[in-house]
C-alpha positions in Angstrom: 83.7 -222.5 91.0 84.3 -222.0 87.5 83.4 -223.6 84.1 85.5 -224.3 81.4 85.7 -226.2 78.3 88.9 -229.1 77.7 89.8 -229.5 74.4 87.3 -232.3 73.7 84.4 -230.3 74.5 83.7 -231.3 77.4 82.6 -229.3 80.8 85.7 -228.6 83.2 84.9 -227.5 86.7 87.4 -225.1 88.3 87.5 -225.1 92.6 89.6 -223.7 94.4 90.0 -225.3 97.9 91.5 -224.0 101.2 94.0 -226.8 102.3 96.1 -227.4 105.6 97.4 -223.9 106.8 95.1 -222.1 104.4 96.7 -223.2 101.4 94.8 -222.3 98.3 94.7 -225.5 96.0 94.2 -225.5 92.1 91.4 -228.8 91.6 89.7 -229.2 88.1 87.3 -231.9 87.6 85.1 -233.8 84.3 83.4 -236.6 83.8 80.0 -238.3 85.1 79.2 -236.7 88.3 77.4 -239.8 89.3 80.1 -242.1 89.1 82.7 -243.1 90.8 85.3 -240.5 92.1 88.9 -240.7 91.1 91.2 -238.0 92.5 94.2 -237.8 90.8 97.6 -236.7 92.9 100.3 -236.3 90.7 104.7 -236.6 91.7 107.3 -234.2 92.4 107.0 -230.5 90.0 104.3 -232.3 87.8 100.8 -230.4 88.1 97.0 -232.0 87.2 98.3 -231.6 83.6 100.1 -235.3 83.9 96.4 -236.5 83.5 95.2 -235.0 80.8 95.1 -238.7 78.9 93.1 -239.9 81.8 90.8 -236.6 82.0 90.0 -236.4 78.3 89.3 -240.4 77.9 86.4 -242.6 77.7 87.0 -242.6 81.7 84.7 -239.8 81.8 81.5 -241.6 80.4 81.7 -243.7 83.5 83.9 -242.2 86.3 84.5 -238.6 87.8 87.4 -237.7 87.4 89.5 -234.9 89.7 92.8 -234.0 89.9 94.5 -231.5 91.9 97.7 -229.3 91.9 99.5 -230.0 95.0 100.7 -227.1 97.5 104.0 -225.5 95.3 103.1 -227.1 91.9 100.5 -225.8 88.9 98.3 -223.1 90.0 98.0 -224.0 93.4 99.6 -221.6 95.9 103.5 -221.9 96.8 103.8 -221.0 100.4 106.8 -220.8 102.1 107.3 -223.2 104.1 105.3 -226.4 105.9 106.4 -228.6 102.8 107.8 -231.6 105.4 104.7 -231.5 107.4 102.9 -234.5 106.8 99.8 -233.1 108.4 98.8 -230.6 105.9 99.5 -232.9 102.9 97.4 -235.2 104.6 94.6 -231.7 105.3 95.2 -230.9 101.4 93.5 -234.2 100.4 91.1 -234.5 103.2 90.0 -231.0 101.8 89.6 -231.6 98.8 87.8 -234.6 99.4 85.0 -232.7 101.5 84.9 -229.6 99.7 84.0 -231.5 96.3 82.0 -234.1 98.5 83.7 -237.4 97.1 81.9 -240.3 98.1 84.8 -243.3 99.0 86.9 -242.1 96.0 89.3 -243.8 94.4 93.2 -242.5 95.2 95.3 -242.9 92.4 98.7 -241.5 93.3 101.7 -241.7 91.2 105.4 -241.2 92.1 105.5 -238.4 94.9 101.5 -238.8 95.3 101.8 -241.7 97.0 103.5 -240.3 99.9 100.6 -237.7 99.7 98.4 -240.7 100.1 100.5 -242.2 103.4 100.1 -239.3 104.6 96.0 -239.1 104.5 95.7 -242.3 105.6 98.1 -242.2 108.4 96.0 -238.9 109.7 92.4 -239.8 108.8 92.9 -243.6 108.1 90.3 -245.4 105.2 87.6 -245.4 106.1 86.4 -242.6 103.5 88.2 -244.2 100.6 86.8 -246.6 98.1 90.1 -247.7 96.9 93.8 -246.7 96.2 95.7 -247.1 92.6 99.7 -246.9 93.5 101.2 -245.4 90.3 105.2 -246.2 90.9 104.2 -244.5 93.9 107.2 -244.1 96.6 106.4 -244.5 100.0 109.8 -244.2 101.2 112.3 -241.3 101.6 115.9 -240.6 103.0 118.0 -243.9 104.2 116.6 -246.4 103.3 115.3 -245.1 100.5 118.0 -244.9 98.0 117.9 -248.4 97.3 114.4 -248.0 95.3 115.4 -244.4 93.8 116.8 -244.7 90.0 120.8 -243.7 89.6 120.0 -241.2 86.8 117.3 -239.5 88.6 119.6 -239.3 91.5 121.7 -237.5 90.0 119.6 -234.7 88.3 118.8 -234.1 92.2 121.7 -230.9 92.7 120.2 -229.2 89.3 116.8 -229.5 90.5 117.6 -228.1 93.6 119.6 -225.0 92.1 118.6 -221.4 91.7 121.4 -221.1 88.9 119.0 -220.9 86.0 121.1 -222.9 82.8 121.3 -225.6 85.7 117.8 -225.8 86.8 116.7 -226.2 83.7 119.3 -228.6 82.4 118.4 -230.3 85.3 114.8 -230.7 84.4 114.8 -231.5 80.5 116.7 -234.7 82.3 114.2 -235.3 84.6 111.6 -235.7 82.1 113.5 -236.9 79.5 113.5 -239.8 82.3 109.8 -239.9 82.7 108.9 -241.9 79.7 110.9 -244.8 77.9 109.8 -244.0 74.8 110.6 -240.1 74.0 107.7 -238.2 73.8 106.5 -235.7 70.9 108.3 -232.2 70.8 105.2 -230.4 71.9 104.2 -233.3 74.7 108.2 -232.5 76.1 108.1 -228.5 76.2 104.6 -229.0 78.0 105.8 -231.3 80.9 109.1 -229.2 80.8 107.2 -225.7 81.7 105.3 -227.3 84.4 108.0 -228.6 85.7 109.9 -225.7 85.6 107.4 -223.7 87.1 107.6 -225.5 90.7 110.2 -223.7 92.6 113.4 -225.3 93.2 113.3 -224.8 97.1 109.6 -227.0 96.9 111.4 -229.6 95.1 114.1 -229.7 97.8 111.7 -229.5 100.6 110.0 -232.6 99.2 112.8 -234.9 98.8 114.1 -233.4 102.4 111.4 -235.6 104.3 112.7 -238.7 105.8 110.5 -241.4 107.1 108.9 -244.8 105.9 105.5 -245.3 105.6 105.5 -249.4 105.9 103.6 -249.4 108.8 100.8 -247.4 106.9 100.8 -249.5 104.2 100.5 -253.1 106.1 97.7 -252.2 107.9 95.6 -251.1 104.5 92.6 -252.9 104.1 91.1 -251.3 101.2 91.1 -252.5 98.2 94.5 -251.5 95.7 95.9 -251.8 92.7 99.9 -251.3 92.0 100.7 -250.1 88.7 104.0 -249.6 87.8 106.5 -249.7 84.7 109.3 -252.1 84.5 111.4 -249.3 83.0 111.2 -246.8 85.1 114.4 -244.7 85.8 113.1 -242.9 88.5 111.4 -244.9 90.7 112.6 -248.2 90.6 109.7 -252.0 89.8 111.5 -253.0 93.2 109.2 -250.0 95.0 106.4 -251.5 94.0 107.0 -254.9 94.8 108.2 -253.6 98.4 104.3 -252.5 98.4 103.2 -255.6 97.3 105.1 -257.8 99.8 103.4 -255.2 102.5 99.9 -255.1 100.8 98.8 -259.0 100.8 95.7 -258.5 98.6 96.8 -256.0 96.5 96.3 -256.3 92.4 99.7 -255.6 90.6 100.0 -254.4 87.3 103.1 -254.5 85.9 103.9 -252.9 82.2 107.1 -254.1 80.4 109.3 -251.8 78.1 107.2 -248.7 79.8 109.2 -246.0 82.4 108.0 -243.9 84.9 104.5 -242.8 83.7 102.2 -245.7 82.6 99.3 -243.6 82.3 101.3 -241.7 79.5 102.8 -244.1 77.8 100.3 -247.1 77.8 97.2 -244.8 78.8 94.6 -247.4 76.8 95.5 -250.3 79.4 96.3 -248.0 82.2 92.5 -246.5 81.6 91.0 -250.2 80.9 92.6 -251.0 84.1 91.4 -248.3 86.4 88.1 -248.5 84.9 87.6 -252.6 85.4 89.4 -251.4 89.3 86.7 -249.0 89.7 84.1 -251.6 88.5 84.9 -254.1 91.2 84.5 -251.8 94.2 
């Protein structure tokens, strides 16, 4: 483990974690060490960095607060294959659970992460969690997933799959351009845009290659969740989330108007408030 300072001064611990099949994973954590855990799993070619409004907050006063690099993304290792094995996603967060010792943390998956999530609970089930926050988290992928995938994302799908360099990257300033509603600062774009770009285009193809529907998961949850998701989002379409909602009878929904993909980016005062008062009534 390693110590490091954020940019508001406060401690960052480094671990690195041996996931399914060995995999060395990137997790940084902060916050109150006696609170409750949140683990944060970001989407597809993001990295821990999407937090950063969640990990240098007031959340830390209260809550601690980890987030990971998923196998392929951010520092975590990229190995070469395994990527449509739901098995070692669901290993990845069970290790990172034990190795860190999170007593019945608190999910919170956005986008891709909530397949991640599916996946754990599918293979190790709930009883070790203390709740789950869907972030326009997809739970669905291949036919008949389409219907709840956004048009324009769709089709940045061949450029993020390409090894041609001017087309991968074209490929990803639209991607994230997509992200938010509102466009973010130059220096907030270039950042998501390099860790994006980072995540090799065969992992991004891998990801989206997995086919299967995670329903059945989802309708036998009896922990307690909150859906979060923005009515604007291009990527991931509101009618996800209100597929999860249908499924999940006593799930909380959240539901932020004019705001796209990421809500904890856009709207990350209400997005915080909410996870915190979610936290609080665990």
């Amino acid at each position: 483990m390693d110590i490091n300072r954020g940019s508001d001064g406060r401690e960052i611990l480094v671990h690195h974690v041996r996931g399914g099949g060995g995999t060395e994973l990137h997790v940084e954590e902060t916050g109150n060490r006696g609170g409750r855990p949140v683990l944060f799993i970001h989407g597809l070619s993001q990295c821990r960095l999407s937090w950063r409004w969640q990990m240098h907050s007031d959340l830390a006063d209260e809550l601690r607060l980890v987030a990971m690099d998923l196998r392929g993304h951010g520092l975590s290792n990229r190995p070469v294959d395994g990527y449509g094995d739901p098995s070692l996603w669901a290993e990845d967060l069970h290790a990172v659970m034990t190795a860190l010792d999170l007593e019945r943390p608190i999910l919170c998956g956005w986008s891709y992460g909530g397949v991640v999530i599916g996946d754990y609970v599918r293979q190790h089930g709930e009883k070790a969690l203390g709740g789950i926050n869907l972030v326009a988290a997809v739970s669905r992928l291949g036919e008949p997933a389409m219907p709840f995938l956004g048009p324009e994302f769709l089709a940045t799908l061949p450029g993020l799959f390409s090894d041609e360099v001017a087309e991968s990257i074209a490929a990803v300033q639209e991607f994230v351009r997509l992200g938010t509603r509102v466009a973010p600062t130059p220096e907030d774009f270039y950042q998501v845009v390099g860790y994006t770009s980072v995540v090799p285009p065969r992992v991004r193809q891998a990801l989206l290659s997995r086919s299967f529907v995670q329903d059945d998961v989802l309708e036998r949850v009896t922990t307690p969740v909150l859906i979060t998701h923005g009515l604007a989002d291009a990527v991931v379409l509101p009618a996800m989330s209100e597929h999860h909602a249908r499924l999940i009878a006593h799930a909380k929904t959240s539901y932020y108007g004019g705001v796209g993909h990421a809500p904890f980016v856009e709207s990350p005062d209400r997005f915080n408030a909410e996870l915190l008062e979610f936290a609080s009534s665990l």
